[in-house]
Structures are given as C-alpha cells and as structure tokens.
C-alpha positions as CSV (number, residue, x, y, z in Angstrom):
1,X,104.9,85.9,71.5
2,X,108.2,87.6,73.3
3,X,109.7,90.5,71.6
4,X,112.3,93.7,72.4
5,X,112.1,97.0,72.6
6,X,115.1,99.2,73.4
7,X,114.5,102.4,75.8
8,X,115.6,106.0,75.3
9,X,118.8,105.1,77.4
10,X,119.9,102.1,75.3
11,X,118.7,98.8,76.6
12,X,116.7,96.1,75.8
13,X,113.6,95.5,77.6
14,X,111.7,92.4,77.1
15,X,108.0,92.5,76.1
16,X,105.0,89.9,76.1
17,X,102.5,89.7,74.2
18,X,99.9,87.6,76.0
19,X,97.0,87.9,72.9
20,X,93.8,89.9,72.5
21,X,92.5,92.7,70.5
22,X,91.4,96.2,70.9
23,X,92.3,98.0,73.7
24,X,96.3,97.8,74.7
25,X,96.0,96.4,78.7
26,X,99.6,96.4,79.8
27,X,100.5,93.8,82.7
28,X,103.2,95.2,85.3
29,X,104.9,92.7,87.3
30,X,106.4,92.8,91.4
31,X,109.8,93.3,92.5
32,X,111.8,90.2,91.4
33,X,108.7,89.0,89.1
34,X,108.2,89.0,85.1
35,X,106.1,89.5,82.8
36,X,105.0,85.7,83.0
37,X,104.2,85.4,86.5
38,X,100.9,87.4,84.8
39,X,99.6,84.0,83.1
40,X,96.9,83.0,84.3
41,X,95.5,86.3,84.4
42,X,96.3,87.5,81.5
43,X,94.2,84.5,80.3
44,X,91.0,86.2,80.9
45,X,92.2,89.2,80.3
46,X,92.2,88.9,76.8
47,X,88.5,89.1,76.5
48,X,88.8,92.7,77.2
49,X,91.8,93.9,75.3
50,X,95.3,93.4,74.1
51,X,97.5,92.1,76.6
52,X,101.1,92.9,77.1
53,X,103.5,92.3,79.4
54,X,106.5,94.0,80.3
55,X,110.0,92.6,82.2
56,X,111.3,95.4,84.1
57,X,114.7,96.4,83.6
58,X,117.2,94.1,85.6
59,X,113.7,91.3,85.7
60,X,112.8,88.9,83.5
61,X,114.6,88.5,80.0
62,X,115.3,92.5,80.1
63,X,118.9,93.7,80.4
64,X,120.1,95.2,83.6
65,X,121.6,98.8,84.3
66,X,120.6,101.4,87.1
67,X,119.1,103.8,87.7
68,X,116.8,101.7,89.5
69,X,114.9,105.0,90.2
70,X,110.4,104.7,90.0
71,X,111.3,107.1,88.0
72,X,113.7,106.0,85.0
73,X,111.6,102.7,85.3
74,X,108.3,104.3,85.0
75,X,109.9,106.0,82.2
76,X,110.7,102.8,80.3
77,X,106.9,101.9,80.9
78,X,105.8,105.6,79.0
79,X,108.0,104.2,76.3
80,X,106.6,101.1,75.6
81,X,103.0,103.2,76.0
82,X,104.0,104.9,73.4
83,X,104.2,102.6,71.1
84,X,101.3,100.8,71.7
85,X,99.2,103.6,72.4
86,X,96.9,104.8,75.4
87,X,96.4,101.9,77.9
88,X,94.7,100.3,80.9
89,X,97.4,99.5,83.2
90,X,97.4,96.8,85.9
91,X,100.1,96.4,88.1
92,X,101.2,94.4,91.0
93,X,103.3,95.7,94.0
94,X,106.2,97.6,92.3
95,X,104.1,97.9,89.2
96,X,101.9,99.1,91.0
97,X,103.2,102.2,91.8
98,X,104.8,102.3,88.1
99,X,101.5,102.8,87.0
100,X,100.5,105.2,89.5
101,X,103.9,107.1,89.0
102,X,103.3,107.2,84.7
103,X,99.7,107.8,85.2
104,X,100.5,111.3,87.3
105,X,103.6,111.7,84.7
106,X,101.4,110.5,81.6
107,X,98.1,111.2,82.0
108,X,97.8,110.9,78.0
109,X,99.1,107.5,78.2
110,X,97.1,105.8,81.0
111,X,93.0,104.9,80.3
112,X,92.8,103.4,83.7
113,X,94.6,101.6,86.1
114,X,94.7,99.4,88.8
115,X,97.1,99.2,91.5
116,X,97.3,95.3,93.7
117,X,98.6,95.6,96.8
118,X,101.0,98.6,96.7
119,X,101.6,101.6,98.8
120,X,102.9,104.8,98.2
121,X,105.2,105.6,101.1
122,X,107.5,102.7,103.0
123,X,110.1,105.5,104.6
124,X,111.6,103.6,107.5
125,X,112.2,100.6,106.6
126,X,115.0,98.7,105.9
127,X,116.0,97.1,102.4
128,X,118.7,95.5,104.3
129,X,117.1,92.9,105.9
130,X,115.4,91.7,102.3
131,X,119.0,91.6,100.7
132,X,119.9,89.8,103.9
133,X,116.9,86.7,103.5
134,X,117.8,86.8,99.5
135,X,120.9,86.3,100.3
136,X,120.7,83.9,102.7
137,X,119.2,81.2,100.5
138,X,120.7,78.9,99.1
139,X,121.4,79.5,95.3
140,X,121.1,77.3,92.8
141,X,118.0,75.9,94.1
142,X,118.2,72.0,93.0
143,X,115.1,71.9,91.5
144,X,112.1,73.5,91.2
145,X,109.9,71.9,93.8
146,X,113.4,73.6,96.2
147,X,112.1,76.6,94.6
148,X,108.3,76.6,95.6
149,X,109.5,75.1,99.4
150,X,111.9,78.4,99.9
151,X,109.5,80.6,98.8
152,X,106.3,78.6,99.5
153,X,105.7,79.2,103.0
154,X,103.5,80.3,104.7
155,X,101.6,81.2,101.6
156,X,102.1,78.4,98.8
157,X,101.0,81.1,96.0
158,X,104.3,82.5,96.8
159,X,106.4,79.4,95.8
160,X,104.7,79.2,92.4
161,X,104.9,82.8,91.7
162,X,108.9,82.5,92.6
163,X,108.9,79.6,90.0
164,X,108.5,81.2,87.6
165,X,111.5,84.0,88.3
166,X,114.2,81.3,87.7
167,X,116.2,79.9,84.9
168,X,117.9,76.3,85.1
169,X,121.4,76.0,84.3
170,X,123.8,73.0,84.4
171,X,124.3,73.5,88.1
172,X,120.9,74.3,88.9
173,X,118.3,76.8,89.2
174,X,119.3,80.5,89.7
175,X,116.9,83.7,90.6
176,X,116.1,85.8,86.9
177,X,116.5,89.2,89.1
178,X,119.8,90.0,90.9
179,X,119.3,90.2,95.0
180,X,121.9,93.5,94.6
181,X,119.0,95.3,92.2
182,X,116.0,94.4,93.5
183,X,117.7,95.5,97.1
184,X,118.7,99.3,94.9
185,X,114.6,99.6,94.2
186,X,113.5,98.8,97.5
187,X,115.7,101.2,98.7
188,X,115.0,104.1,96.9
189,X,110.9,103.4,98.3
190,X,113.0,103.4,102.1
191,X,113.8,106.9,101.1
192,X,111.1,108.3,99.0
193,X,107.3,108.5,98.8
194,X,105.0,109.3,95.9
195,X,102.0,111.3,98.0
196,X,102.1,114.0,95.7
197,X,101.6,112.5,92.3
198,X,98.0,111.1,93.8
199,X,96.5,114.3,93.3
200,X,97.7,114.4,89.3
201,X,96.1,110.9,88.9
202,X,93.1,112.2,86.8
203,X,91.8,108.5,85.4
204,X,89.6,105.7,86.9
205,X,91.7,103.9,89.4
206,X,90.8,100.4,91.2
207,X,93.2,100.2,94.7
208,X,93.0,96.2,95.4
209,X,94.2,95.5,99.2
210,X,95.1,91.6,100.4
211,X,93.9,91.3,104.2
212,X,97.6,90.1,105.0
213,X,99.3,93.5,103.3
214,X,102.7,94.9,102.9
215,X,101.1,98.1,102.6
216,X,100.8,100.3,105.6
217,X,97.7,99.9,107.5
218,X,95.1,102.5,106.4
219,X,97.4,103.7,103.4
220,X,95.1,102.6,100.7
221,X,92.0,104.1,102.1
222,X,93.8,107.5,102.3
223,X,95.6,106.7,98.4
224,X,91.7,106.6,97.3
225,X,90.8,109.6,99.0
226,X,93.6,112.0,97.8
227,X,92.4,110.7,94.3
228,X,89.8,112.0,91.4
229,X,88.2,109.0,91.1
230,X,89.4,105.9,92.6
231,X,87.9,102.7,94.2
232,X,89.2,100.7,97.3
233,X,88.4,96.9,97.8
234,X,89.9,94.9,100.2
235,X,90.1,91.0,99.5
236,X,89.8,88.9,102.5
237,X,92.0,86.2,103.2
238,X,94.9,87.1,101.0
239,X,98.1,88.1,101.1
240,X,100.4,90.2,98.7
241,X,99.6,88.2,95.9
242,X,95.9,89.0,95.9
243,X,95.3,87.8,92.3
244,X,96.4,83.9,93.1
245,X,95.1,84.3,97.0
246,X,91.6,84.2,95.9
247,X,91.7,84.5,92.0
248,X,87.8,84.6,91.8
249,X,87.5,87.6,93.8
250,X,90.0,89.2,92.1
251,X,88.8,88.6,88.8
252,X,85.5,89.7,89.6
253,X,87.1,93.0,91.3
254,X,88.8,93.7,88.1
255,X,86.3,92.7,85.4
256,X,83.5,94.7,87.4
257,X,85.8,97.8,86.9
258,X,87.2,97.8,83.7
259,X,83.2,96.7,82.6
260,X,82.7,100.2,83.6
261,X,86.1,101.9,82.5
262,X,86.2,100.5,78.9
C-alpha cells in the first residue's frame, strides 16, 4: 500500500507500506533509489515488525524542492517517525546517514538502527564528476534491459537496483530522481561531515561494510568506536549494495541484531 504524507514545509512525500505488525521498521533508501528498491528485503523483514518505506524528497513518487540539506531531509524522516511512533531504522548509503543524523537529532524516535555502507565524512571529493556520468547517459533508456546494461556493470546488482528508479513514458524510460538533485546532496557531503553527531548516537547500532566500499577505508571501524554501542561487520565480496551482493549474509547480519535489539 503507497500513501502521502505532507512535511512541515509543505510537500508531499511518498510512503510504503511494505506489511507487518508490531514494531514500526522504517526502510531508508540510496541517493537516486526509492522506497521500492527495499523489496526483497522488506520481505523478510516483516517477520519482525511493521515495515515502511519512505521516497526521499526529489526520489521516488515524492515531490521535489531543496533544501537538499541531511538536515531538512532527516527532518522529513523525524516527521514521518512521528507519526508512526519510535522505530528501528535501516538505511542504505544516503539513508544511512539519515538515520544516523535523526538518531543523534531524535534519540526519542530511533529504537535502533542500522547503517549499510555509508560514511560520515566524503570532504574532497567531487560531486562533479557524478553529475558528469549521469549526465552523460543516454536518457530515455529504450527499455529496461538498456537500463540494467548502463547501470549493470561491473556489478549486475547495480542494474536491477537502477530498474527500479525509472518510469516509462511514451518515448521511453526516464530516471525517477533528477541528476541536478541528487548532484545538490552529494555535494553538501563534499562540504560537510557528521563526526560529531556519533557521540549523541545513544541506541544499538549495526555498521554493515561491503569489501568493495564507497566509504573511506577504516571509517566505519572508527564510526563504531566513537559510538555507545555499535557493531561493525564487514561482508566479503560485495560492493555498495551489500544487501543484493550477498543477500544471505546480510540477512543473517541484520536478523542476528535486531534478535537482540527487539
């Protein structure tokens, strides 16, 4: 079931609702995902709780309109929190650090969280050269299987996960997010780190690193330290998408913790 909720500021966001009872577990998606690219997790994850999904703003079926600040879109995650109560939080990449960001914001809010493949601090790089590859393919993709090849290599996961993000019309199939606000987020993390809300991070917290990371190496291990109580595991032979690089080990990473954060 899709639904809308509309944020302090006036827009629409679009939510999920993936199934489940109990427990609100709120899925956070990756820069340029949705909510739906959370599927075929959110299929097991039901056993533990209710499941929701959220598009960010500018993502999904959400409207679009800056900021594109973590911190105006870590606020429209405390909103839907607040409606649905206390939650575990599991976020990928960008959602990641939502949830690390509303966790040190919202302690009230957040049960437990867990963080896939996200840093804290990317200061020095270049969101140029992302906006530059965006925009050098070759939109509308023709079909969907054009989809899966652009995104597909070298890791295929990558293709399906970009399937999802698109929506046909009659001249083809066009990216969900906009290149121009998905390039604003990145660079805001070019500019900014978020060491210092590690230390007001008071709830469990599982870090889960792919081999093949975007994060810096040796980030994670020090995110874990500077935390109350947080857990580092680091899945071999994956890449960013750690959850569809070896869904088993992921799934066992997760269920083990929130068996003993529930």
């Amino acid at each position: 079931m899709r639904r809308r909720m509309l944020t302090s500021d006036g827009l629409q966001l679009a939510v999920v609702e993936f199934g489940g009872q109990g427990t609100p577990i709120v899925v956070l998606h990756g820069l340029m995902g949705r909510a739906t690219t959370w599927w075929p997790v959110a299929q097991w994850l039901v056993a533990h709780g209710r499941v929701l999904g959220l598009d960010a703003r500018g993502h999904g079926r959400s409207e679009a309109r800056a900021p594109w600040t973590t911190e105006r879109m870590t606020a429209d995650v405390a909103e839907l929190l607040g409606e649905v109560g206390p939650a575990v939080v599991v976020g990928h990449s960008m959602g990641g650090l939502h949830g690390l960001v509303l966790a040190a914001r919202h302690p009230e809010l957040v049960r437990a969280l867990v963080v896939e493949d996200m840093g804290v601090d990317f200061r020095g790089r270049s969101a140029e050269d992302a906006q530059a590859w965006f925009g050098a393919l070759p939109q509308p993709f023709p079909s969907l299987a054009a989809v899966r090849r652009a995104f597909g290599w070298p890791r295929p996961e990558f293709g399906d996960y970009m399937a999802e993000c698109v929506e046909e019309r009659l001249d083809g199939y066009h990216l969900l997010a906009q290149v121009e606000y998905a390039t604003a987020i990145a660079a805001e993390w070019a500019e900014l780190d978020h060491w210092d809300a590690l230390a007001a991070v008071r709830c469990p917290v599982l870090l889960v690193e792919a081999e093949d990371s975007i994060v810096p190496a040796g980030q994670m291990t020090e995110m874990a330290r500077r935390m109350a109580a947080a857990d580092h595991v680091r899945i071999p032979g994956t890449g960013h998408l750690v959850q569809s690089g070896d869904p088993e080990a992921y799934r066992s990473a997760v269920e083990s913790f929130l068996s003993t954060h529930m």
